[in-house]
N, C-alpha and C positions, 0 to 999 in steps of 0.2 A: 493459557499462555498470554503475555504480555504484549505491550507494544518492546521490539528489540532494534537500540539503536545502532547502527550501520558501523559506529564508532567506538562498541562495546565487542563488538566480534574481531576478530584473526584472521586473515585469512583465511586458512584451514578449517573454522568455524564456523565462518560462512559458506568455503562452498560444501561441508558436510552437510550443512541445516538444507541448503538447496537442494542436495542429492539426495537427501531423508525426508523432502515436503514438508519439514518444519518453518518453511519460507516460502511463501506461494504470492503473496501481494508488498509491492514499495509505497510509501509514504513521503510524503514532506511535512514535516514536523511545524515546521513554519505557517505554511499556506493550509494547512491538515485535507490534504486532498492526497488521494491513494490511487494507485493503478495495478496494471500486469507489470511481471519484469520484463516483460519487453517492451515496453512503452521505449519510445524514444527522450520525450519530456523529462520521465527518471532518470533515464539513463545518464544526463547531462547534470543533474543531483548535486550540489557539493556534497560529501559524503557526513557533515558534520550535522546535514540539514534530514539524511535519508533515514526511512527507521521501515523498519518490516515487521510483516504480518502472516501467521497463519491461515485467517481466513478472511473473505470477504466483511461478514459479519462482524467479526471482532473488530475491523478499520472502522466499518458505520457503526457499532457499539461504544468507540472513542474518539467519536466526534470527528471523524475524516469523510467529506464530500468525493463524488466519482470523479477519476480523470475528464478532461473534454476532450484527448485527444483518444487515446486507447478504450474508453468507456462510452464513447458518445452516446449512446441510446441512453445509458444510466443518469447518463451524467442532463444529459437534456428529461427524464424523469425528474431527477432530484429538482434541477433548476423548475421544475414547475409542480414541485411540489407532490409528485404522484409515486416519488421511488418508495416502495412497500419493501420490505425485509421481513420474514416470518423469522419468527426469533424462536 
């Protein structure tokens, strides 16, 4: 599965993809830093900038850094270089 931008989905598309866990992490496209969908940071998103993800993996696989708010532990890894992801 791909990176899916927030502006390509329906309504109804999205909240199926959510209720089927084909949407489990949000993006900023812009900034390529990814979170939970409960992040508050995304949440405030403009929706043209938000794009989602399947997995953890697949966001660090397209060049997306961990939240600093929702991810802090990951994201304070990344920042010093030590976030490992088994592929």
């Amino acid at each position: 599965m791909a990176i899916i931008e927030h502006t390509a989905l329906t309504k109804s598309e999205l909240f199926s993809s959510l209720k089927q866990k084909k949407i489990q992490w949000a993006g900023n496209s812009k900034l390529k830093i990814y979170g939970t969908l409960q992040c508050k940071s995304g949440k405030r998103l403009k929706m043209e900038n938000r794009v989602f993800f399947n997995s953890e993996k697949e966001a660090v696989q397209e060049g997306y850094r961990p939240c600093g708010h929702c991810m802090r532990e990951d994201y304070m890894a990344w920042k010093n270089n030590t976030l490992i992801f088994v592929v």
